[in-house]
Every structure is written in C-alpha cells, then in structure tokens.
C-alpha positions as CSV (number, residue, x, y, z in Angstrom):
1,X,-52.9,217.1,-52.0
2,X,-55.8,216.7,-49.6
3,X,-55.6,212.8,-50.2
4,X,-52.1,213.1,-49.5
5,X,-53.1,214.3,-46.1
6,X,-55.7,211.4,-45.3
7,X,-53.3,208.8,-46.5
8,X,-50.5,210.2,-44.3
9,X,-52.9,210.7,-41.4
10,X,-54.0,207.2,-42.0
11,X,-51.2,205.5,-42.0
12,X,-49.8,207.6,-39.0
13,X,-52.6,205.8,-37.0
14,X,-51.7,202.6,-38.1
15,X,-48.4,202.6,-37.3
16,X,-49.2,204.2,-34.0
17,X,-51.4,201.1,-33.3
18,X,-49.0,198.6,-34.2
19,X,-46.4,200.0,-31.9
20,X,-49.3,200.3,-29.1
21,X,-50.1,196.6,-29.5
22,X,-46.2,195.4,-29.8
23,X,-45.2,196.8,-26.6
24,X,-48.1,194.9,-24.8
25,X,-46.8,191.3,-26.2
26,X,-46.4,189.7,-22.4
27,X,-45.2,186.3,-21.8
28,X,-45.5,184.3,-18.6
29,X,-42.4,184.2,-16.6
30,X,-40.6,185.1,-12.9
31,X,-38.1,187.8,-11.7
32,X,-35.7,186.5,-9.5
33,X,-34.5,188.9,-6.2
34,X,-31.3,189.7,-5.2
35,X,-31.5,187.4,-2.3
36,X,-33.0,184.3,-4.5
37,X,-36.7,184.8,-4.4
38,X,-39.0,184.0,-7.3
39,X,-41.9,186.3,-8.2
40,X,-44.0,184.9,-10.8
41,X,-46.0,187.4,-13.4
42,X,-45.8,188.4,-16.7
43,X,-42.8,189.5,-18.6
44,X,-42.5,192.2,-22.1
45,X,-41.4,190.0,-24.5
46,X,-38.5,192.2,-25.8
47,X,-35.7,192.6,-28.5
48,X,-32.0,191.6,-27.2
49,X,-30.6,195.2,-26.7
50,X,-33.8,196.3,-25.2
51,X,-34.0,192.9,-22.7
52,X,-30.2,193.5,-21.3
53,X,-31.3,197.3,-20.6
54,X,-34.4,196.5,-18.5
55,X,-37.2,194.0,-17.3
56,X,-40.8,194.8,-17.7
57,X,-42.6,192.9,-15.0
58,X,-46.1,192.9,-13.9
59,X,-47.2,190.3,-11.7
60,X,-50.6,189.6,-13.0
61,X,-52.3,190.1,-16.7
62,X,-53.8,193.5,-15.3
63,X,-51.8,195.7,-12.9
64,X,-49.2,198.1,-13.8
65,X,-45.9,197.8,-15.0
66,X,-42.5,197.8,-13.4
67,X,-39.7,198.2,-14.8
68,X,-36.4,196.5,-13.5
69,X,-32.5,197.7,-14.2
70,X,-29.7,195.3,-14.1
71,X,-28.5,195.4,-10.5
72,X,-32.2,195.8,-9.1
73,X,-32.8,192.1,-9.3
74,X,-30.9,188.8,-9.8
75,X,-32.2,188.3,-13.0
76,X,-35.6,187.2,-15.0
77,X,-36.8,184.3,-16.9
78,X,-39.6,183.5,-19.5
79,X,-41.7,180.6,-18.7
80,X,-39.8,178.1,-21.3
81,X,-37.6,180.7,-22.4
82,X,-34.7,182.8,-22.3
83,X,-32.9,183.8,-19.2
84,X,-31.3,186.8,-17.9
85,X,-29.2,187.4,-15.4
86,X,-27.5,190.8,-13.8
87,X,-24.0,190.7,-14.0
88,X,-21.0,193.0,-14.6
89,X,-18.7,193.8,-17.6
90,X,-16.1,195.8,-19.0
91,X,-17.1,198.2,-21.6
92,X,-13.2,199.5,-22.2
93,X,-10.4,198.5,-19.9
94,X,-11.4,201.4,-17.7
95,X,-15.2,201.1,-17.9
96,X,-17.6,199.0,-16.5
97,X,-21.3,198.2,-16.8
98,X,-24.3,196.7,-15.2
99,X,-26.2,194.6,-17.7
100,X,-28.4,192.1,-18.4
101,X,-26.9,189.0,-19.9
102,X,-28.7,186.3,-21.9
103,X,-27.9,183.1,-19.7
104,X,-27.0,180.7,-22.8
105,X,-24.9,177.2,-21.4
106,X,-24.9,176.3,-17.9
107,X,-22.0,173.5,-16.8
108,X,-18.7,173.5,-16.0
109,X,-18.2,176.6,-18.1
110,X,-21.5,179.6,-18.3
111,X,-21.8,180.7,-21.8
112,X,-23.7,184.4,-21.8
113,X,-24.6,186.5,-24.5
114,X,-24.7,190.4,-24.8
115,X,-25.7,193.1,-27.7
116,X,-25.4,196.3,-27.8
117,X,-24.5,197.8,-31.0
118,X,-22.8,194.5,-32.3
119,X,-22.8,190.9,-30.4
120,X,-20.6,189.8,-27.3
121,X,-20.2,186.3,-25.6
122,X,-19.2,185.7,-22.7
123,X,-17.6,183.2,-20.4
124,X,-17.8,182.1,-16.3
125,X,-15.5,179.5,-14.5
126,X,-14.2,179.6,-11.5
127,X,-11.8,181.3,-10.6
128,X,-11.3,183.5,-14.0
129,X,-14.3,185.1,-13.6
130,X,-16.2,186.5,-16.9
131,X,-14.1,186.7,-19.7
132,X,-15.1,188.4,-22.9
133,X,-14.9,185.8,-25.9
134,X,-16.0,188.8,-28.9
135,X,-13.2,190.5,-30.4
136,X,-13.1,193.3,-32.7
137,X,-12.1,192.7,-35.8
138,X,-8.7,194.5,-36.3
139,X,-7.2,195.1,-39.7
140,X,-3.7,196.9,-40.4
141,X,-1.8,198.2,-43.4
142,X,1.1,198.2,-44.8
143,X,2.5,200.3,-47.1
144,X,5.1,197.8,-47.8
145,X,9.1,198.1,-47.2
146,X,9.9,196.0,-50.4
147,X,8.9,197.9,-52.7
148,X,7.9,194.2,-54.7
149,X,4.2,194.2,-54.0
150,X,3.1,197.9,-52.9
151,X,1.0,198.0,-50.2
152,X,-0.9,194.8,-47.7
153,X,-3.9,194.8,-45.4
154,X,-3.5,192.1,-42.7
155,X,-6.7,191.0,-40.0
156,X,-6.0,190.1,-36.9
157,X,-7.0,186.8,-36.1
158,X,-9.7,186.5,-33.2
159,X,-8.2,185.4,-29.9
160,X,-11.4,183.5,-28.8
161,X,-9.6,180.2,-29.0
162,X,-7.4,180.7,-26.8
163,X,-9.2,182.0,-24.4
164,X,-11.6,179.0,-24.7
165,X,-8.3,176.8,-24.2
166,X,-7.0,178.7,-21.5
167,X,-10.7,179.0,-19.6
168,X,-11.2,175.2,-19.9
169,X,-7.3,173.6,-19.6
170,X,-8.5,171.6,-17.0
C-alpha cells in the first residue's frame, strides 16, 4: 500500500509537469485591433475549441500573458499559420455568439471553420452574409402505414449543397 502511495504521488507530478510545460507551447505570431493594427508577439499554440474561445498573447518571449475574447480584437494569426478572426454567429435561431473563427479560404467566397462540441463551416459573400454550411444530422421514423414492411428510419439529407449553389449562383 505505501508504494501505491509513491507511485500515485509520482505520477501526480508528472502529469502536473506535462500540463505545466503544454500550456507554455508559444508560437510567433500578431493580434490584429479592432481598428486594423498589427501587434506582433507570441501566441499559445492552442486546441480548436480552446483558440475560438480566447487568444493568449504576450508580446515578447518574457512578459505576462493576456488573454483576448472574441470581440476584443479583430482577430489573431500564427506566424505561417492559422488565422482567426472575430465574428458573429447564430447558436439557435434566437441565439447568438461572439467567436473566434478559423479563417480557412479567402476569395470570392470566405470559407471559416468553428468547433464546439462537433464541427461547423461557414460561409461569407456579399451580400448573404455568413451562412452556416454544418447541418445536424436528422433521422425520422416511421412506424409504417402499410403494414407490408413494419417500421423505416429515414436521414435527412444535408442541405449544404444548396446552399453552396445558392451562395455562389453567380
């Protein structure tokens, strides 16, 4: 029993290290203000869900962190990297939220990318605005009104193609 105690104690410190050393993994990159400035530093490299929640910036190797929300600057980049910018979107169709977005495509169309608890893209032309591309999956049954072949499941095909057609018809 008094090994078992060592062993857990040991390998509560290790895993407290790792975590200590993962959350200083800092790239080079900028923060870009909400009138258009650049600020060069250094940026937490960070997991998807994590990076449209916040931005840790800290302008050189050694000072102190800050952390950014989405609305509190224009957006952030890694030097060679990915790119986020703030922007707005509908959580429900009464709901909205302030978010990072992973900048993916820039052209005629802007192709952005979201995660929460599953994955949402995203897409920007003038004038539609964002439009969400992700769909839930939605499946229905039927109990059947035959009586021939019992009951069905039917899924919903996913609407993103026509939004894609209607986004780009010109």
């Amino acid at each position: 029993m008094k090994h078992f105690f060592k062993v857990l104690l040991i390998l509560f410190y290790c895993n407290a290290n790792l975590n200590a050393n993962s959350n200083n993994d800092f790239k080079e990159g900028y923060i870009i203000s909400l009138n258009g400035d650049t600020t060069k530093g250094f940026l937490l490299v960070q997991i998807s869900r994590n990076a449209s929640e916040q931005c840790v910036f800290k302008p050189s190797a050694n000072s102190a962190n800050t952390i950014y929300k989405p609305g509190e600057i224009a957006g952030y980049r890694y030097l060679n990297g990915k790119y986020y910018i703030s922007k707005e979107i509908n959580i429900d169709s009464t709901t909205k939220k302030v978010v990072f977005l992973e900048f993916l495509i820039k052209g005629i169309a802007s192709i952005y990318y979201y995660m929460d608890n599953e994955e949402h893209y995203y897409i920007e032309k003038f004038p539609n605005g964002l439009v969400e591309l992700t769909e839930k999956e939605r499946t229905f049954f039927d109990e059947g009104t035959s009586g021939r072949d019992g009951a069905h499941t039917y899924t919903m095909p996913s609407k993103y193609k026509g939004k894609l057609m209607f986004t780009l018809q010109d």
